[in-house]
C-alpha positions in Angstrom: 42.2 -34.5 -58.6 40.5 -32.7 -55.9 39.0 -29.8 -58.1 36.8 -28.0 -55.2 40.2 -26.6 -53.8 39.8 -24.4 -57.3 37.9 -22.5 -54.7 40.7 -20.7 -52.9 40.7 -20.0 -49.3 39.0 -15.8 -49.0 40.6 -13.7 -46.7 37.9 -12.7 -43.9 37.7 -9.2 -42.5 36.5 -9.4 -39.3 35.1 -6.6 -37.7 37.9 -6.0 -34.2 37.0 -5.6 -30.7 36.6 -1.8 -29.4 39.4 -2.9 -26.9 41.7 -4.2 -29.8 42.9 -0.9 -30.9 45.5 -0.1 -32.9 47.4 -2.9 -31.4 44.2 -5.1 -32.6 44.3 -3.6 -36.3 48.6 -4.4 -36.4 48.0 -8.1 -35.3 45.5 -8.2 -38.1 47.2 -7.0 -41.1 50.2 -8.8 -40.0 48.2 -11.9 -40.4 46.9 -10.5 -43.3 50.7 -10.4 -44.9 51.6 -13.4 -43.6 48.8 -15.2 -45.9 49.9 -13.2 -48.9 53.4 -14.1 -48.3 52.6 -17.9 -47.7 50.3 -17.6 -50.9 53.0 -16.4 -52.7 55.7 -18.7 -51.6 53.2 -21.8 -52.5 52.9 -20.3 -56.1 56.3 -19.9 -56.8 57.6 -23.1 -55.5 53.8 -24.3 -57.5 55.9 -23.0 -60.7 59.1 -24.4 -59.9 58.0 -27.9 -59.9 56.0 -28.0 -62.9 58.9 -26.1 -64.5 61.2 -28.9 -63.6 58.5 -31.6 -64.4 58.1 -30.4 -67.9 61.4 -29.1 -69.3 63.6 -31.9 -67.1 61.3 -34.7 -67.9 58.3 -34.8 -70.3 59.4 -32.3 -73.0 62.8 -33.8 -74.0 61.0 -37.1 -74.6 58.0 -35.8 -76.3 55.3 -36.5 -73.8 52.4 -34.5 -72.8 49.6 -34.0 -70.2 46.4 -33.5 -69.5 44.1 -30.4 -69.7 45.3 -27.1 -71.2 49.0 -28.0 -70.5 48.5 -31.0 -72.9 46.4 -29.3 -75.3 49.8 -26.6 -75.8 52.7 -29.7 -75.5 50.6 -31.2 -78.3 50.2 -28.1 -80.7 54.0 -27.2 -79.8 55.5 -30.6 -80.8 53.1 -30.5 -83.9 53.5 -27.0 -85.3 56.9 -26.1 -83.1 55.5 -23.0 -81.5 56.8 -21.8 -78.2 55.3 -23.5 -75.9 55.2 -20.5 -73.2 53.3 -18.7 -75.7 51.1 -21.2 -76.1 50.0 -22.1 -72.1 49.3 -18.1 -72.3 47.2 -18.1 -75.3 45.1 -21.0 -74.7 44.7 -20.2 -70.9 43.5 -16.4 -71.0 39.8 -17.7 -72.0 40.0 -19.8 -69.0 40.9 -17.0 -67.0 38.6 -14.8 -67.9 36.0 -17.2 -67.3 37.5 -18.0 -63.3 37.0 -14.1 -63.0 33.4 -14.4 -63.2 33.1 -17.6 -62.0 35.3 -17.7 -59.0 36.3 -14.1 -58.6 39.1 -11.0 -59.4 41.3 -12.0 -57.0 41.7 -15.9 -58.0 41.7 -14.7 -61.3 44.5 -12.2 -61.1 46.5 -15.4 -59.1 46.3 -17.8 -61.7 47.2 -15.0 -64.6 50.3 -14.6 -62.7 51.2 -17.9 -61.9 50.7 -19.1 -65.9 52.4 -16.1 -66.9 55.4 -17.1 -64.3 55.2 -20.2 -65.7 55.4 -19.3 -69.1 58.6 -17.3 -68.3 59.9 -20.1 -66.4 59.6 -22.0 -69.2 61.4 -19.9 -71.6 64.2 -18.5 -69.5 65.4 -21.6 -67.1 67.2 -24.5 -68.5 67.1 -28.1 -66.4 69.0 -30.6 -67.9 67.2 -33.6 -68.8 67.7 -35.9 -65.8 67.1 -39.8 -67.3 66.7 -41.1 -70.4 64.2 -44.2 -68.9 61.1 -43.8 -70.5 58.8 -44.9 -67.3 60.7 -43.1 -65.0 60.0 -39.9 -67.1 56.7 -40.7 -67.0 56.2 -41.7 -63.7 58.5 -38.6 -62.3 57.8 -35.8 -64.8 54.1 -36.5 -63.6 55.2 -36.2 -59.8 56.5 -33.1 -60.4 53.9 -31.3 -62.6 51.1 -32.7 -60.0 53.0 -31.3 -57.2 53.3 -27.9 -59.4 49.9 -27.7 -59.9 49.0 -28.8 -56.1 50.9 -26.2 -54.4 49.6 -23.6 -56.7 46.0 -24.9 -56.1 47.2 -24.3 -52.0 48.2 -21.0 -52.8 44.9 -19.9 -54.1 45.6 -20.1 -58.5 46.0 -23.2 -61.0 48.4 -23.7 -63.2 45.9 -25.1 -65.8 42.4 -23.9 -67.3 40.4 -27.0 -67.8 38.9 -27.4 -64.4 37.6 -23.7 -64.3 35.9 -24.6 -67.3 34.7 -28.2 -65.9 33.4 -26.1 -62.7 31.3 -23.8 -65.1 30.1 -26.5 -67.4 29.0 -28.5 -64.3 26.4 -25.8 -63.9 25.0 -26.8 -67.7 25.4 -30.1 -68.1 24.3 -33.0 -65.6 28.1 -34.1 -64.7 30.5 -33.5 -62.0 33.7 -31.4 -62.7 35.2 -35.2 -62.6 33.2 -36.3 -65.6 34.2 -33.5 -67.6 38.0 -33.4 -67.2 37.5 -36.9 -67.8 36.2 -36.4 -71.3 38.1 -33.4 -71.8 41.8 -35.6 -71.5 40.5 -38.7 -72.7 40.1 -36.6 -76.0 43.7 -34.7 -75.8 45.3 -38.5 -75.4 43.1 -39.8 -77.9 44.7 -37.1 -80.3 48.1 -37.8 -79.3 47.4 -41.1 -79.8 46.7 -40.9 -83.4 49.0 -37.5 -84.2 52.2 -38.6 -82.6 52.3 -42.6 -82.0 50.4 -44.7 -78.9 53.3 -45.6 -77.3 53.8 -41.7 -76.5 49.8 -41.7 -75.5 50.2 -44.5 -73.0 53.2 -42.7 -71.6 51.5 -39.4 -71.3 48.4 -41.2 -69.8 50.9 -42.8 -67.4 52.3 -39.3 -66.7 49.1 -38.0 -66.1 48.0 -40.3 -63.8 51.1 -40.0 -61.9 50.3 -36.2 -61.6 46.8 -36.5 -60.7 47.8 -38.7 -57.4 50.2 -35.8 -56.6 48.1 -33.6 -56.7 45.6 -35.6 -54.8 48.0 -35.8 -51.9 49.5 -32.1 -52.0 45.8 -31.1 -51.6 44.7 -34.1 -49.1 47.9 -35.0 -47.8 48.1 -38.4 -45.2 45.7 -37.0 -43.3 42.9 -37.1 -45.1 39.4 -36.2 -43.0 37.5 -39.4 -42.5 33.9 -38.6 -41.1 32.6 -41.4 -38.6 28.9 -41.8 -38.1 28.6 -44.5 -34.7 25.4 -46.0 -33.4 25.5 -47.5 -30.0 23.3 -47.9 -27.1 26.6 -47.0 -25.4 26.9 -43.3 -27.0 27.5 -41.3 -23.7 30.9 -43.2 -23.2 31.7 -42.6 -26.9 30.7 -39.2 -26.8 33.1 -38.5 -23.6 35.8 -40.2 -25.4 35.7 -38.1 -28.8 35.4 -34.8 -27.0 37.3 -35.5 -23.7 39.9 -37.7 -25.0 40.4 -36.9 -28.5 39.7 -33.2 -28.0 37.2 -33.4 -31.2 33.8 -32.0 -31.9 30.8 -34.6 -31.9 26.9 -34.0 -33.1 25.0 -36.4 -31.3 21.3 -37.4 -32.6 18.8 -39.7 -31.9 17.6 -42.1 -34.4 15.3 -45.1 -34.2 16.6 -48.5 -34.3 14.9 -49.9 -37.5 16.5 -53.4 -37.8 17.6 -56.4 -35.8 16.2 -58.7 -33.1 14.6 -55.6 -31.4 13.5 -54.4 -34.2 9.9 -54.1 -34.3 9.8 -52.5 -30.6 11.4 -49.1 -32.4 13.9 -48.3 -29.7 15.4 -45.2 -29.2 19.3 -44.8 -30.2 21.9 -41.9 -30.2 24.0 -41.8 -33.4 27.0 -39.6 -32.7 29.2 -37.9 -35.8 32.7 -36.7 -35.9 35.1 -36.2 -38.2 39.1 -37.5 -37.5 42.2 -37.4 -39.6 42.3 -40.9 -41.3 46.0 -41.2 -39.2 43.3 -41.1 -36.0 40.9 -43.4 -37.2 42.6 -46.7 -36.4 42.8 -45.6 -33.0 39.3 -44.4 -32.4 37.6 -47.5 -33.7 39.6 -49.7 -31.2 38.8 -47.0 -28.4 34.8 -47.6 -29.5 35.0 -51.2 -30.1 36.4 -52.0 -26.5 33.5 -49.5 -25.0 30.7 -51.2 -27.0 32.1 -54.3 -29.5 28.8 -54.3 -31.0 28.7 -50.9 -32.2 27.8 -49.7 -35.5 30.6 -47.6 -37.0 29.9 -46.0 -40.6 32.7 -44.2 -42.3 33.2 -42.1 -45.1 36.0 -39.7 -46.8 35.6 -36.4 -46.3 37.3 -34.1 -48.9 37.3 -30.8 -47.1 35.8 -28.7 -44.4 35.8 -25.4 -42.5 35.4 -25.1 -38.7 34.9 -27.0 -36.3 37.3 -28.9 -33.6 39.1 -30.9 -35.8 43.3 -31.1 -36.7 44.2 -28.8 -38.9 46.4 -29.9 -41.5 50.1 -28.8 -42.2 49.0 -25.9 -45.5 46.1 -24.1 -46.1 
């Protein structure tokens, strides 16, 4: 999963023109409500999904998940206490921990969100939908991942762990990916030997079914691809990133340090930009009929601020 969107999206205030006026300060806070009410709308529908993913799918057939979600479907099926109880109890450390670590207003998001959740939970009925193990799998992850997704767009999660992972990172030398890593492979490990290992290979199944969801909720098709291109030809390539494609470039120049030129050190531009992976195709055949013998590096880019790139659908 793409655990830096933890970080939610801060409202700015920006300090408005003399000119703007009371017209100036309107426009803002409209804006302003506008975010909230998008924020809100992702959270709910955040809720929703993992709702139906949980009660229509993976709790009728005894499955479970990763993270704190896991951790409650586990001690639920085990000791038979209300689940929705339990994602409350077992998230408030959590948090209490994003509070400090990530601030009051993600905080106060995610304790509503889990405590939505938890009434969700308890109040709405979905009928269970099939009675085909892998397709519970496979779709009760779908629509967990795409629960916790959206509510990672609205600015909360749905589940603890990776505010913990995110504050351990600071500790320990790993990345948050490392830790939820070791944190599920012990909850499946668990199930594995408390309920059976045919449930544990489910729920793995599940959980990586989620985790892909939430990958694309977050990332979506277009994912940014950064582009790092070395030519001799870089003026043509520059006019056709920011003429053309209407995106920003940072041009530098670097010293050729290989090849059959190699040892006369010439002088070379290396330009950077950063597409949508749905332009990338395109831009590489643009560069590769200007200069065939160019040297194109590319790299995924999770996320970034600013800048004259395509914005993406949510944020």
């Amino acid at each position: 999963m793409l655990l830096e969107h933890l970080i939610p999206t801060r409202l700015r205030f920006r300090k408005l023109p003399p000119a703007a006026g009371g017209a100036g300060l309107r426009a803002y806070l409209g804006q302003h409500w506008q975010a909230l009410l998008l924020h809100g709308v992702l959270l709910l529908a955040g809720v929703f999904s993992a709702a139906l993913g949980l009660k229509g799918f993976l709790l009728p057939n005894g499955f479970i998940d990763g993270g704190v979600t896991g951790i409650s479907l586990l001690i639920s099926q085990l000791t038979g206490a209300s689940l929705s109880l339990l994602i409350v109890l077992i998230n408030i450390p959590f948090v209490v921990l994003g509070y400090y670590q990530l601030g009051r207003k993600f905080a106060l998001k995610t304790l509503l969100t889990i405590l939505t959740l938890a009434v969700a939970l308890l109040l709405v009925s979905f009928p269970p939908l099939t009675q085909d193990k892998l397709l519970i799998a496979v779709f009760g992850g779908f629509f967990l991942g795409a629960g916790v997704g959206l509510a990672m767009r609205g600015g909360g999660v749905l589940d603890g762990t990776e505010i913990l992972a995110v504050y351990l990172t600071r500790k320990l030398p790993a990345s948050v990916g490392d830790i939820v890593l070791v944190i599920n492979i012990i909850i499946f490990s668990a199930a594995a030997w408390l309920l059976s290992i045919e449930t544990a290979l489910y729920s793995i199944l599940a959980y990586l079914a989620a985790a892909k969801t939430v990958d694309f909720i977050l990332v979506g098709i277009e994912e940014y691809t950064g582009l790092t291109i070395i030519s001799f030809h870089s003026p043509q390539i520059r006019r056709l990133i920011t003429d053309q494609l209407r995106r920003g470039a940072t041009v530098y120049e670097c010293t050729q340090g290989f090849g059959t030129h190699g040892h006369q050190r010439l002088k070379v531009e290396a330009i950077f930009t950063v597409v949508t992976r749905l332009e990338v195709v395109g831009l590489t055949d643009e560069i590769h009929k200007i200069d065939p013998q160019a040297f194109v590096v590319m790299q995924s880019v999770s996320d970034m601020r600013g800048g004259l790139i395509k914005k993406r659908a949510l944020h």
